[in-house]
N, C-alpha and C positions, 0 to 999 in steps of 0.2 A: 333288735334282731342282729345287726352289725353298725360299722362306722357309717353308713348310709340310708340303713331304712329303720322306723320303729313303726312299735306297734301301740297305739293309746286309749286304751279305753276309760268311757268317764261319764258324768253328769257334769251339767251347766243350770245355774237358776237363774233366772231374768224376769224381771219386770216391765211389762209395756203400759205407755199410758199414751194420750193424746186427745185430740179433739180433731172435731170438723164443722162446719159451719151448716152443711146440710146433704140430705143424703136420701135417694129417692124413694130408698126401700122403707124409711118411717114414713109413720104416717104425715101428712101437713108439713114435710119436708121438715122437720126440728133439727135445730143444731143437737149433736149428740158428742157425748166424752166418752172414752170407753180405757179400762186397765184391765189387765193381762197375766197371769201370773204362770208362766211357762218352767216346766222340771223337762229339761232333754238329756238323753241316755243313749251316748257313742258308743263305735267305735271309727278310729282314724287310722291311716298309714300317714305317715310324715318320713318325706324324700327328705337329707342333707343336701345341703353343698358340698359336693367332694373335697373343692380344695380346703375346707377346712373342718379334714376327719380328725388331724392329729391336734387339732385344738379345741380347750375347754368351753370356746364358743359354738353353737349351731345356729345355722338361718337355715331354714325348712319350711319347706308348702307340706301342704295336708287335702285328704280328701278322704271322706269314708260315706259311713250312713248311719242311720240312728232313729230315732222315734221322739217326739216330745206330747207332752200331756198339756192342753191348752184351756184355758177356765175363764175365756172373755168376758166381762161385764158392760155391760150397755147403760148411759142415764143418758137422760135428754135434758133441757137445760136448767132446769130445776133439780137438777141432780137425783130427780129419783130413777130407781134401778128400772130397765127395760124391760119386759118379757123377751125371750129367745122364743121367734118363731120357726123356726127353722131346724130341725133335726137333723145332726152330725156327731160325728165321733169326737170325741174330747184330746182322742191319742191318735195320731198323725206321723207316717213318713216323714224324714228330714234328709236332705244332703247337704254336711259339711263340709265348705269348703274353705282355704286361707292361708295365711303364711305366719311365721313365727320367729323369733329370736330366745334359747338359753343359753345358761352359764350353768355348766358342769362340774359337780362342785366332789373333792375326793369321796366323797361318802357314798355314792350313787343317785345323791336327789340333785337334779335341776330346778334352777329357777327363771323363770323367764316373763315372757309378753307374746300374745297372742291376739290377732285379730283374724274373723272367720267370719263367711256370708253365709246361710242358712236358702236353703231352695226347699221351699215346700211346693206340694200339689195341693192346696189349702185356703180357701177363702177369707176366711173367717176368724184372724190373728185380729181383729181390731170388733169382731162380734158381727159384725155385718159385710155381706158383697159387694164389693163399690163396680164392679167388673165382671163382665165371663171371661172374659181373654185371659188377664193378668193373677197369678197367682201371690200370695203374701210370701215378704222374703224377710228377715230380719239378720240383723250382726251382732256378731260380739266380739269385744275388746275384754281380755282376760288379765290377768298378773296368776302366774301359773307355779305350785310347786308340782315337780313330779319323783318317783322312785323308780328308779331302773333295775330289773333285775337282772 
């Protein structure tokens, strides 16, 4: 938009995976693993650093909002797949949020590095509620091309 604000809209793919040792909502407490295959679909504002508008480097925060589509998988320790007891939406609220560094290159594409923390209202990024309080948050760390128009 100018030497200090943009505008970025996009998709991220991520894969989660992990384990836990036990978790009260299975049954007989089983250690359970679960993977993730999340598609999220921005958009962001990213503020500059003024003092360096006249140069091909930018350092910039970000914040927008977005939606992602989340496809948790559940096994227990024998690795077979879980039943989903629990009826939810697959596609979820996201707020974007994080900071970044590119290099601005004559052509209008940048290239850069980005890291950004994810706030959902969302339980269930790992297939099961470990919480009421606490909501599922996840990040990402990018290597970034973009086109400026």
């Amino acid at each position: 938009m100018n030497n200090w604000f943009a505008l970025n809209m996009g998709m991220d793919y991520a894969n989660l995976s992990g384990q836990a040792p036990f978790n009260e909502g299975l049954t007989e407490n089983d250690p359970f693993s679960f993977s993730n295959d999340i598609f999220e679909f921005f958009a962001k504002t990213e503020f500059m650093l003024p003092m360096l508008s006249r140069s091909p480097f930018d350092i910039y925060g970000f914040a927008g909002i977005g939606v992602f589509f989340s496809d948790a998988r559940v096994f227990n320790a024998n690795d077979r797949l879980l039943e989903n007891s629990v009826d939810y939406s697959q596609v979820q609220p996201v707020i974007p949020m994080g900071f970044g560094f590119s290099y601005r290159l004559p052509n209008s594409l940048r290239i850069g590095y980005e890291f950004g923390w994810r706030n959902t209202i969302f339980h269930y990024l790992d297939g099961v509620q470990m919480t009421q309080d606490n909501y599922d948050n996840y990040f990402f760390n990018n290597l970034k091309i973009s086109f400026g128009f």
